[in-house]
C-alpha positions as a Markdown table, in Angstrom:
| # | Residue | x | y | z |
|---|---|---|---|---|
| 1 | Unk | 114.2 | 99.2 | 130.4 |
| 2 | Unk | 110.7 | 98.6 | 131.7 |
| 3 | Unk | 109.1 | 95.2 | 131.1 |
| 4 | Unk | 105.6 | 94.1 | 132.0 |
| 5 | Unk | 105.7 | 90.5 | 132.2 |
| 6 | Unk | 105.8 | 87.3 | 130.6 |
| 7 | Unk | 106.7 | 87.2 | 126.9 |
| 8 | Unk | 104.7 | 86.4 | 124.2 |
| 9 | Unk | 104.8 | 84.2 | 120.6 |
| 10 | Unk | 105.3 | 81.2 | 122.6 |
| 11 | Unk | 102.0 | 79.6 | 124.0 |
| 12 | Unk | 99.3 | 78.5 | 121.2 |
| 13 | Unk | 96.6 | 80.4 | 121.2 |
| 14 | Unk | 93.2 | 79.1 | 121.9 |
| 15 | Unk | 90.7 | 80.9 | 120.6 |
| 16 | Unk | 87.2 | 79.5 | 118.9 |
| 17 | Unk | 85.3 | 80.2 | 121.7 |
| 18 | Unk | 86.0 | 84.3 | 120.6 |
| 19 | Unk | 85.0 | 84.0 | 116.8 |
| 20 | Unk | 81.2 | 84.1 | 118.3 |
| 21 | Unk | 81.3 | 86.7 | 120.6 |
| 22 | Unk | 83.2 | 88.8 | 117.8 |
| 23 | Unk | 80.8 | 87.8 | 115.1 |
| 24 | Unk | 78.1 | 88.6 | 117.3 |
| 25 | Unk | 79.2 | 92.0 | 117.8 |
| 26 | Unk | 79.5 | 92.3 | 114.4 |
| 27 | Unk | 75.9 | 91.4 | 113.5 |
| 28 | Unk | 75.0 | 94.3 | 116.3 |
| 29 | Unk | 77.3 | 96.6 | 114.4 |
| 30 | Unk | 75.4 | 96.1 | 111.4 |
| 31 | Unk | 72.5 | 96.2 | 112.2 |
| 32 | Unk | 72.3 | 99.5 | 113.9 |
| 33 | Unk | 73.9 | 101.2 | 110.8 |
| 34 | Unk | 71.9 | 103.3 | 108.7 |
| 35 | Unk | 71.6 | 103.9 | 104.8 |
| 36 | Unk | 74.7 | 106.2 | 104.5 |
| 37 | Unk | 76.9 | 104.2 | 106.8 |
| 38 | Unk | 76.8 | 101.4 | 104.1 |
| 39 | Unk | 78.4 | 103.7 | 101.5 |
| 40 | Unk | 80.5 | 105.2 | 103.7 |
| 41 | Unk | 84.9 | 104.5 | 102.7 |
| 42 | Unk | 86.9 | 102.6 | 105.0 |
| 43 | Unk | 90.7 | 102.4 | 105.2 |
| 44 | Unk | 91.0 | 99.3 | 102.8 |
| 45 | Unk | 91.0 | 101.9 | 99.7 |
| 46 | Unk | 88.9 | 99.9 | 97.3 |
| 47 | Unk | 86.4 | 99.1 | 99.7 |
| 48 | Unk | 83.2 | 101.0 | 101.4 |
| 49 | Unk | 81.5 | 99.8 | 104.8 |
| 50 | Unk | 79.0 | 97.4 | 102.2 |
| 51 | Unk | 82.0 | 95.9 | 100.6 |
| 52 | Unk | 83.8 | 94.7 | 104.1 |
| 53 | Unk | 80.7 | 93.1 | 104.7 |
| 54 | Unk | 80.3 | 91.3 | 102.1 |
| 55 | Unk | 83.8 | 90.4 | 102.5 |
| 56 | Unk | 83.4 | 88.1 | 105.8 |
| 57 | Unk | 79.6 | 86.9 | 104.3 |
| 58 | Unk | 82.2 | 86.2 | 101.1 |
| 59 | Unk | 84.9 | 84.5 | 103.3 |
| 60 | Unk | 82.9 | 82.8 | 105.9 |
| 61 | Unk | 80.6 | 80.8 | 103.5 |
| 62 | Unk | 83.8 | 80.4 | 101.3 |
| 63 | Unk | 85.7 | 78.4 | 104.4 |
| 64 | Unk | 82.9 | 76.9 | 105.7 |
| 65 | Unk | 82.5 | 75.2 | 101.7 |
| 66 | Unk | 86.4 | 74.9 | 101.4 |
| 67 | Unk | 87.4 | 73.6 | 104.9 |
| 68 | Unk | 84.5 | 71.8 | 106.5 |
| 69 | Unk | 82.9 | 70.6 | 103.4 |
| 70 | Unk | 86.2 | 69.7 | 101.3 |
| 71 | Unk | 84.2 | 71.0 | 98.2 |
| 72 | Unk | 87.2 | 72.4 | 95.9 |
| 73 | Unk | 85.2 | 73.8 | 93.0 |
| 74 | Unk | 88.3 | 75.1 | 91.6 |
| 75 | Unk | 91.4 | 73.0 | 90.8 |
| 76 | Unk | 94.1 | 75.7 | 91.4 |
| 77 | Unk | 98.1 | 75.2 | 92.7 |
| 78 | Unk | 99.7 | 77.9 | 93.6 |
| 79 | Unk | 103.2 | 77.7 | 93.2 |
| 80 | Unk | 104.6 | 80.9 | 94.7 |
| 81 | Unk | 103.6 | 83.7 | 97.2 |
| 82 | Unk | 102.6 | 86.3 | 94.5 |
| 83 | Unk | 100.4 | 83.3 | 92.9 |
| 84 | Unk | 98.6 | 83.0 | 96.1 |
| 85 | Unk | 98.5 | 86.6 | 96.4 |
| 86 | Unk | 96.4 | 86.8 | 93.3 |
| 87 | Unk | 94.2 | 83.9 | 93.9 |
| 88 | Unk | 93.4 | 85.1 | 96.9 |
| 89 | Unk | 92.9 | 88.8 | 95.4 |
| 90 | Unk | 90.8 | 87.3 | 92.9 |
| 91 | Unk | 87.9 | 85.4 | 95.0 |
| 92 | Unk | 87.8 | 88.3 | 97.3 |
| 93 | Unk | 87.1 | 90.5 | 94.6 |
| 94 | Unk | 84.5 | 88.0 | 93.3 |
| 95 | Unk | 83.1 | 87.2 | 96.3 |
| 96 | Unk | 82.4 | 91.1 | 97.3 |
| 97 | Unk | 81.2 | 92.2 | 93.4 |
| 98 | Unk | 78.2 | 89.7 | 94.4 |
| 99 | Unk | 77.1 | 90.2 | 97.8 |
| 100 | Unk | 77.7 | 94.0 | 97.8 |
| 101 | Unk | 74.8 | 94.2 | 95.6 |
| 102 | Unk | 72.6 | 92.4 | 98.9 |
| 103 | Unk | 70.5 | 94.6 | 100.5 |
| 104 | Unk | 71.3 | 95.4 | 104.4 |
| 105 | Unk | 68.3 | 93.2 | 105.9 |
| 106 | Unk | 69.3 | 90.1 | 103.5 |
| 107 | Unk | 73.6 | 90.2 | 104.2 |
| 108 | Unk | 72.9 | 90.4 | 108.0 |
| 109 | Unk | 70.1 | 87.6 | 107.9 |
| 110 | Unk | 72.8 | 85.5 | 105.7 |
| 111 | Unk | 75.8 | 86.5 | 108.0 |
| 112 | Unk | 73.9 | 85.7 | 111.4 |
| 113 | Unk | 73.7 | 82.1 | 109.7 |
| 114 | Unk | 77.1 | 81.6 | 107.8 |
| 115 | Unk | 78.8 | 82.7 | 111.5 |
| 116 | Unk | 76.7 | 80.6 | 113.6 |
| 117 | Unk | 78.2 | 77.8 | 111.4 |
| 118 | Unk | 81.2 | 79.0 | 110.9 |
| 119 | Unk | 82.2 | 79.2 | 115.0 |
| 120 | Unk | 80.6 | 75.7 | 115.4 |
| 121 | Unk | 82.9 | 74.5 | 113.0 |
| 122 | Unk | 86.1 | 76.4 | 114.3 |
| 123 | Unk | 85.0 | 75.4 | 118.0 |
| 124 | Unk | 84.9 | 71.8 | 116.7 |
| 125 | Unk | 88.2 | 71.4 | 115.4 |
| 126 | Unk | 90.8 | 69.8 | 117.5 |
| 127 | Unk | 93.2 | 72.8 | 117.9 |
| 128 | Unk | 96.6 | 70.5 | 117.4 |
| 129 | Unk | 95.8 | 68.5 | 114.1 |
| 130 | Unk | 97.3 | 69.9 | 110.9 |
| 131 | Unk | 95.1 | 72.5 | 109.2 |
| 132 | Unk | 93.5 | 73.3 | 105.6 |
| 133 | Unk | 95.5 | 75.8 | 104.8 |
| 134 | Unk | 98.8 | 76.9 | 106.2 |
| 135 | Unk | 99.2 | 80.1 | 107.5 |
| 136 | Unk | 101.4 | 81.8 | 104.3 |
| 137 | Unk | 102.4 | 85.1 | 105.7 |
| 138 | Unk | 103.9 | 83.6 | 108.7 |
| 139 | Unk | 106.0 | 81.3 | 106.4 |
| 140 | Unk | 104.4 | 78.5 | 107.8 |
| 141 | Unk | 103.9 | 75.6 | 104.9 |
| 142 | Unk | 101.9 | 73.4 | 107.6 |
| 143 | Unk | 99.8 | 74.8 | 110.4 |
| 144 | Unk | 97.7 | 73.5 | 113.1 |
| 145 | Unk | 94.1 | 74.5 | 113.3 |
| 146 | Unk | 94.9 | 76.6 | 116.2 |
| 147 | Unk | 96.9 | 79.4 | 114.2 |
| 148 | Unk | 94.6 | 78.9 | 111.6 |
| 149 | Unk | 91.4 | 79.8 | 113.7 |
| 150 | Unk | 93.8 | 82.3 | 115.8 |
| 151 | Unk | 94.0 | 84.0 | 111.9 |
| 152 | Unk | 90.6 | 83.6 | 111.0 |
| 153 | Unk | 89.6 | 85.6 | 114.0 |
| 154 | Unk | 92.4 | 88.4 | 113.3 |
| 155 | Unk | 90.4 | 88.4 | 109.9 |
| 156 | Unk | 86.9 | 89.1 | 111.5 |
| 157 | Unk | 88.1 | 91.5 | 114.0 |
| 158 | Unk | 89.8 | 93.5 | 111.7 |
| 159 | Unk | 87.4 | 93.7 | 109.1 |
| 160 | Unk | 84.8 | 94.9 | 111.8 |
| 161 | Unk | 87.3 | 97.2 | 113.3 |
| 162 | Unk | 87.2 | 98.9 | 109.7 |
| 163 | Unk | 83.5 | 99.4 | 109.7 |
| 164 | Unk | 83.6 | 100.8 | 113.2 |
| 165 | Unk | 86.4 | 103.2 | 111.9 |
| 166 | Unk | 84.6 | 104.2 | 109.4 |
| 167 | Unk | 81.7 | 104.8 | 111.3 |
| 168 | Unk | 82.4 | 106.4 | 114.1 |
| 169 | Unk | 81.8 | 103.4 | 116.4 |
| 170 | Unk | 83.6 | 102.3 | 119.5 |
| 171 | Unk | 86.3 | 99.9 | 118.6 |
| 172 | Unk | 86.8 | 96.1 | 119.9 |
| 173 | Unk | 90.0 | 97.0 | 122.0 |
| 174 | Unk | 89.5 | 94.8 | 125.2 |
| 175 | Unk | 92.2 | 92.8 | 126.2 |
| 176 | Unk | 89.9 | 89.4 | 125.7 |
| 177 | Unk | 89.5 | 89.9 | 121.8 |
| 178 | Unk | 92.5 | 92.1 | 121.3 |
| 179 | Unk | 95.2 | 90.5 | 122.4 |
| 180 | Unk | 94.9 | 87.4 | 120.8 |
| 181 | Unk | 94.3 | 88.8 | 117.4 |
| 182 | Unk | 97.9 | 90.9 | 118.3 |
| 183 | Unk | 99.9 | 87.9 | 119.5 |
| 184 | Unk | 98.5 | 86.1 | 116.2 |
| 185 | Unk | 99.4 | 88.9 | 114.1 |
| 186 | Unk | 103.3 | 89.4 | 115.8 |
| 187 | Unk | 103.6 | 85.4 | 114.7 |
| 188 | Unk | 104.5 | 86.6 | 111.3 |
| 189 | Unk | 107.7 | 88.3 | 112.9 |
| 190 | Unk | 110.4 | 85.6 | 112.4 |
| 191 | Unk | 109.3 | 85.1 | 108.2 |
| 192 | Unk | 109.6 | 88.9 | 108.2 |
| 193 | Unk | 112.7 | 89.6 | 109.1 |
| 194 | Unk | 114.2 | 86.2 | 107.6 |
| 195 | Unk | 116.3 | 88.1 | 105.2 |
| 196 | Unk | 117.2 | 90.7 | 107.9 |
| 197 | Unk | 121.2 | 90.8 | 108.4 |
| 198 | Unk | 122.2 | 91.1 | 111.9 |
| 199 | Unk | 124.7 | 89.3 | 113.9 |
| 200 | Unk | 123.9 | 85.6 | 116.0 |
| 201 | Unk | 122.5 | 87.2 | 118.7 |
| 202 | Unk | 120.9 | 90.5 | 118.1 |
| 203 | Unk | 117.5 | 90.9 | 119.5 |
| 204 | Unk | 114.9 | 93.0 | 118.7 |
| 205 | Unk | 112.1 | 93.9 | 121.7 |
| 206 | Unk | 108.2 | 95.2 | 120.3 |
| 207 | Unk | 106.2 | 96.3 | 123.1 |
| 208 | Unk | 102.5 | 97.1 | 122.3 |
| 209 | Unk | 101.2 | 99.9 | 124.7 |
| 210 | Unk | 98.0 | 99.7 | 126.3 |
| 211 | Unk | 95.8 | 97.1 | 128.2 |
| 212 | Unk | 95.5 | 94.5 | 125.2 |
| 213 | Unk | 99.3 | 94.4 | 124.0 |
| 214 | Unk | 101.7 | 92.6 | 125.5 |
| 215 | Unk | 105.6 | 92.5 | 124.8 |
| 216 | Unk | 107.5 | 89.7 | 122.1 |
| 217 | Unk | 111.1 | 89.3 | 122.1 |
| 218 | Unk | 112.8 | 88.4 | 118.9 |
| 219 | Unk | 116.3 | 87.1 | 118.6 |
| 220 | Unk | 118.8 | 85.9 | 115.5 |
| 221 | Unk | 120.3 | 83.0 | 115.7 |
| 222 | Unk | 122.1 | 80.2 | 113.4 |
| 223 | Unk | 118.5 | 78.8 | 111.7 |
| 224 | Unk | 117.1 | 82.6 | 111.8 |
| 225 | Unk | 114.9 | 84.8 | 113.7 |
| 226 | Unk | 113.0 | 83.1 | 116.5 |
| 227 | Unk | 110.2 | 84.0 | 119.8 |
| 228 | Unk | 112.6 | 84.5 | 123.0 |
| 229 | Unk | 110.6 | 82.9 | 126.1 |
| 230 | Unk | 113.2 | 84.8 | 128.5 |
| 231 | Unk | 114.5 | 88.9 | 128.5 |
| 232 | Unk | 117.9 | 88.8 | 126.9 |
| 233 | Unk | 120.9 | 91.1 | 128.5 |
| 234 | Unk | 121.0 | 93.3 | 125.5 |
| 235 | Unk | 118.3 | 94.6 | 123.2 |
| 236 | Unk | 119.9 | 96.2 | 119.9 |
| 237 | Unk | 116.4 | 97.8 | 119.0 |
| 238 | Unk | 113.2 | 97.9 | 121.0 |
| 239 | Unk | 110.0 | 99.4 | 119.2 |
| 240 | Unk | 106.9 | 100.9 | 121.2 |
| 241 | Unk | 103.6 | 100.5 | 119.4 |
| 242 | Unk | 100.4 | 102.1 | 120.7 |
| 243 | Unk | 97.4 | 99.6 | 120.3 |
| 244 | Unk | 95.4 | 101.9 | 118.3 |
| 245 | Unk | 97.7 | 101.9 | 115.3 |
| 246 | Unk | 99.2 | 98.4 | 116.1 |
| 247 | Unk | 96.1 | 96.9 | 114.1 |
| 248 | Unk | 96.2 | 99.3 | 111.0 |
| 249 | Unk | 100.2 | 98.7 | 110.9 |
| 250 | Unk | 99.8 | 94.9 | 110.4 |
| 251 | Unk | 96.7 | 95.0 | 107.9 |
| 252 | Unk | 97.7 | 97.5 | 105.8 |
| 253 | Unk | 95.1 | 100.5 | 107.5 |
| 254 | Unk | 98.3 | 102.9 | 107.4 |
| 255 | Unk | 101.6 | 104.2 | 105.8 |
| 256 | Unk | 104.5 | 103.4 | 107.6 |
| 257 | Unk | 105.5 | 106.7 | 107.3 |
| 258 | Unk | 102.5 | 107.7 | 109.6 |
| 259 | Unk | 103.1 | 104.8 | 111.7 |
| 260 | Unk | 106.8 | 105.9 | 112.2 |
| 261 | Unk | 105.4 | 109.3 | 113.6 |
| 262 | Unk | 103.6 | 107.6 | 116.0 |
| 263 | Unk | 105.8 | 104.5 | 117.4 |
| 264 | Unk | 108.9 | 104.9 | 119.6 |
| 265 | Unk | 111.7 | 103.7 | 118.5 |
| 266 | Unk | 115.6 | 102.8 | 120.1 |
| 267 | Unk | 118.6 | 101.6 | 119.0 |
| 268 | Unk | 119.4 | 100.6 | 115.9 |
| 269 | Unk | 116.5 | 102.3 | 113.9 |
| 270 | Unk | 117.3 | 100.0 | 110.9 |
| 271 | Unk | 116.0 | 96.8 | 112.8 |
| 272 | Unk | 112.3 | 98.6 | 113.2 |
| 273 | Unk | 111.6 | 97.9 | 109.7 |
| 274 | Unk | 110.7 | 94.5 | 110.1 |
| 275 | Unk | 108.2 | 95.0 | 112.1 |
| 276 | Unk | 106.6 | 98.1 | 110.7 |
| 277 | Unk | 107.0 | 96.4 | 107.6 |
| 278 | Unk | 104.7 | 93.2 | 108.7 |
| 279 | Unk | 101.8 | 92.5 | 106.5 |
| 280 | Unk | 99.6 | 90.1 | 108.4 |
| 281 | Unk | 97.3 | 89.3 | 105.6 |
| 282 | Unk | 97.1 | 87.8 | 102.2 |
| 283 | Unk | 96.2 | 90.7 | 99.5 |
């Protein structure tokens, strides 16, 4: 079995100083896009290259309101997974029936401000006090601001990484911006498989291929599925995921069934599902 080095889902990951250089990219991306482009689909099916945008001009004002400004318009208590699902669900789709109807010139000039705020907020947060919101499809009912930043930039890279997609643009897959947003998505690994049945023991290797993956090691044991910081003897399924896909897998971008066509899998072929199977965001 080849191994590449140290293994992740261990370490926090510290990240705020990326949200910028993403976001910056992002207004870039934008700007050089032309009148089609904006109407052009992506791979979220209800949404064109104008709707993702307004999506993280939607989401960034929304946190920034939310989070830094504890101003809770809405008095609203989710009491279950499928009641966040739809609350969630339900501002987005709010959120983007408004600003979609922006024109180009007015979304960027409003994004280049709500993301200047938005990573001088994140970059002013002390990375190890509890956070806002918990990170809910990791299973997590408290999180530190650290995994909640590490999400909100999975959230902004892969919304861009729609647009360029769609567009034909060159994607964000260097190891500085890319890996973190995979080691932050693989997190939600032990919630996934918690209803997995496999003996005390069992371990299950992913390896993402390519210069910005990395390799996790997941193993059961008596309080479930937890991040192995050492190589066990025996791996009862190990998973290869290239890096292109590894995004699209986790965010809903594509069917597992054209995921499974292009991932290598070995061993016991049952244990895979959990990670093809990992829905990294809320919606």
């Amino acid at each position: 079995m080849d191994w590449d080095g140290q293994l992740g889902g261990i370490d926090p990951i510290l990240c705020a100083h990326l949200l910028r250089k993403v976001d910056d990219q992002l207004l870039d991306l934008l700007g050089s896009l032309t009148a089609a482009e904006w109407d052009l689909q992506t791979v979220a099916p209800r949404w064109k290259v104008r709707d993702v945008a307004a999506h993280l001009l939607d989401t960034a004002l929304r946190k920034l309101s939310l989070v830094r400004d504890s101003w809770f318009v809405e008095n609203v208590r989710p009491q279950s997974p499928q009641d966040v699902i739809a609350f969630v669900n339900r501002l987005n789709d709010e959120g983007v029936r408004v600003f979609r109807r922006l024109s180009p010139a007015v979304l960027i000039d409003l994004l280049t401000t709500a993301c200047d705020q938005s990573a001088n907020f994140h970059e002013s947060l002390d990375p190890f006090a509890p956070a806002i919101f918990n990170v809910s499809w990791a299973g997590e009912e408290k999180s530190l601001n650290w995994f909640d930043t590490a999400r909100e930039l999975t959230e902004r890279w892969h919304h861009q990484q729609q647009i360029r997609l769609a567009t034909g643009r060159p994607g964000m897959m260097v190891p500085e911006l890319y890996r973190p947003v995979l080691d932050c998505f693989v997190r939600g690994l032990p919630y996934n498989y918690r209803n997995t049945t496999a003996p005390d023991g069992t371990s299950v290797l992913l390896k993402i291929s390519g210069d910005c993956g990395g390799t996790w090691v997941l193993s059961k044991g008596a309080d479930g599925w937890t991040f192995r910081s050492v190589l066990p003897d025996t791996i009862a399924c190990r998973v290869v995921l290239p890096q292109e896909i590894a995004w699209r897998v986790f965010t809903k971008g594509i069917t597992q069934n054209s995921a499974r066509a292009q991932v290598e899998i070995e061993g016991e072929q049952d244990l895979a599902d959990g990670i093809l199977g990992l829905v990294a965001v809320i919606g």
